[in-house]
C-alpha positions, 0 to 999 in steps of 0.5 A: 500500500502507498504512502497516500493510500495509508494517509487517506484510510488514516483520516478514516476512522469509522468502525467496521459494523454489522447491521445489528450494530456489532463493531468488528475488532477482532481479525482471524486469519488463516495462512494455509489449509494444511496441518501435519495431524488430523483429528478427527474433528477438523479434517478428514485422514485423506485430504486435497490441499489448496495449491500454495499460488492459491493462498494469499501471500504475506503481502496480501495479508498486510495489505488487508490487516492495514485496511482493517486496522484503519478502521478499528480492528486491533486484533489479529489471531493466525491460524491453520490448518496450522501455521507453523508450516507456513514457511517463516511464518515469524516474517508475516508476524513481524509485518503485521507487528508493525501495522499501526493500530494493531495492538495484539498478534496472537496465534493458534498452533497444535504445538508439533513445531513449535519447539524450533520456532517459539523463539523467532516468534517471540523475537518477531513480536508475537504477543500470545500463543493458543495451543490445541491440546485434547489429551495428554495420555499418549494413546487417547491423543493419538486416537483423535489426531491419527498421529503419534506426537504428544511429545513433541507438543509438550516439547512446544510448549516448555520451548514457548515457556523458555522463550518467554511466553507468559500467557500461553492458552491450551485449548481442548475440545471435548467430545462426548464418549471421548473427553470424559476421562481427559477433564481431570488429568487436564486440569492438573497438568495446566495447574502444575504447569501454570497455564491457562486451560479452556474447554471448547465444546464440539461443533459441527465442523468436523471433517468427517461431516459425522457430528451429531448434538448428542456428542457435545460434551457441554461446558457445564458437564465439564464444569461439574466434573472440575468442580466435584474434583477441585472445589467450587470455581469462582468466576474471573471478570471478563477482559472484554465482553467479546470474548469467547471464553467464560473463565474461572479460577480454580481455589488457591493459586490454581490455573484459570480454566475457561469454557468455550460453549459455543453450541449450548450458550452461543455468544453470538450477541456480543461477537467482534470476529471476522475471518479471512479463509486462506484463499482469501475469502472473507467469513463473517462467521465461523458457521457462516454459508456465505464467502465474499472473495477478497484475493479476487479484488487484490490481485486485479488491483483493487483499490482501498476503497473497493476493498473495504467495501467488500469487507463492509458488505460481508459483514452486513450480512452477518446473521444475528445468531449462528443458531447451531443450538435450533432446528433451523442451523444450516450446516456450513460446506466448509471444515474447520481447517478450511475455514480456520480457527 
């Protein structure tokens, strides 16, 4: 983006906002469809990934977080398939570090490869790590990835420690018949380890096309088991009302522990998400049906303005509620890796 490109979004300040009256701060984008795992729950064992002049590049990406951030977004969180094996994925880090406005760059990652590069991304100005971590019994994790790597996820993270990450989330999602037995062990581990430990219901963007409602394990069973376990949790104060995550304190100097309901208590009424898929489709919700294409206006050289109103018109059209939790939920074409997390 030139000079006088940047000056004039500069003086445009006005909120990306849905016709709900929703404000849009929050970006999630993905960098590639590809993964070195596979549970169970996000893509199929045998796949077709995107060809790599499909996904839009670095370039791209800063092109259109500079758009966005002119106009109130100051979140970004990277994510998959899995982003660490996008080549240098710390260089994207470190230009979108540099976007002003951009207050926090966050990133989602299952861990495997996180060990030889948690240092250039701590280096390169990344704020925060998630990690997705279902099990930490050797057999159960690999009975939902399809791959034998638990110890190189553990490997990640104490890499993550060591460099200097000091908020570093582990994300678990939990599937009923499956994540009974993983709660308390869990739980546990995050406690010794000192770090932040959320439960995120199943939801029906599997890549099996298999989910059925009655294998949600929901947040308040979960939250029963810890409690019967550790004692009674006593509620955090939410950071921003936007947020995903309920959170709770476990008693003494134990771990927050959040629950992500999204098919049981949808937090849809107070969401500041938007997506861009690694093609570059714009998503204006993770359940959404409707795409609109942002690489295609990029590379005919669309100008800023074509760009933002792209963006602004998607988001209009984001729907109240996602409604998974209703008879009328219309199931998205897409899987998670496709969409991103």
């Amino acid at each position: 983006m030139d000079q006088t490109s940047k000056q004039k979004l500069a003086s445009r300040i006005d909120p990306i906002v849905d016709s709900y009256g929703r404000e849009h701060r929050s970006l999630r984008i993905s960098v590639t469809d590809r993964c070195n795992i596979r549970c169970f729950y996000c893509m199929p064992e045998n796949v077709k990934f995107l060809p790599q002049n499909s996904i839009l590049s670095f370039e791209e990406i800063r092109q259109v977080v500079e758009i966005l951030a002119c106009h109130g977004v100051n979140r970004v969180r990277i994510t998959g398939g899995e982003p660490l094996v996008r080549s240098e994925i710390w260089n994207l880090v470190s230009q979108l570090k540099s976007v002003s406005g951009i207050d926090e760059i966050a990133l989602t990652t299952n861990g495997i490869l996180l060990s030889d590069q948690a240092q250039k991304l701590k280096d390169s100005g990344l704020d925060r790590i998630n990690v997705s971590l279902d099990s930490i019994d050797p057999v159960k994790f690999k009975e939902i990835t399809r791959r034998d790597a638990l110890d190189k996820v553990f490997a990640g993270i104490d890499a993550a420690i060591l460099a200097g990450f000091d908020n570093i989330r582990i994300n678990a999602v939990s599937v009923r018949g499956i994540s009974e037995t993983e709660v308390i062990p869990l739980v546990s581990w995050a406690q010794q380890k000192g770090l932040h430990l959320r439960f995120i219901e199943f939801m029906p963007l599997d890549g099996d096309k298999a989910w059925q409602d009655q294998q949600v394990f929901t947040g308040a069973m979960m939250r029963k088991i810890i409690e019967e376990e550790f004692g009674t949790l006593s509620p955090v104060v939410r950071a921003r009302s936007s947020q995903p995550s309920v959170d709770f304190q476990l008693r003494g100097d134990g771990p927050q522990i959040g629950f992500i309901d999204s098919v049981t208590e949808p937090f849809c009424s107070s969401c500041d998400r938007m997506r861009i898929t690694a093609e570059g489709k714009l998503r204006n919700c993770l359940f959404s049906t409707e795409e609109w294409d942002l690489k295609q206006l990029i590379r005919s050289n669309g100008s800023v303005e074509q760009i933002e109103l792209l963006i602004r018109e998607g988001i209009r059209h984001k729907k109240l509620g996602h409604g998974s939790d209703t008879g009328r939920f219309v199931r998205p074409d897409r899987a998670m890796y496709q969409i991103g997390g």
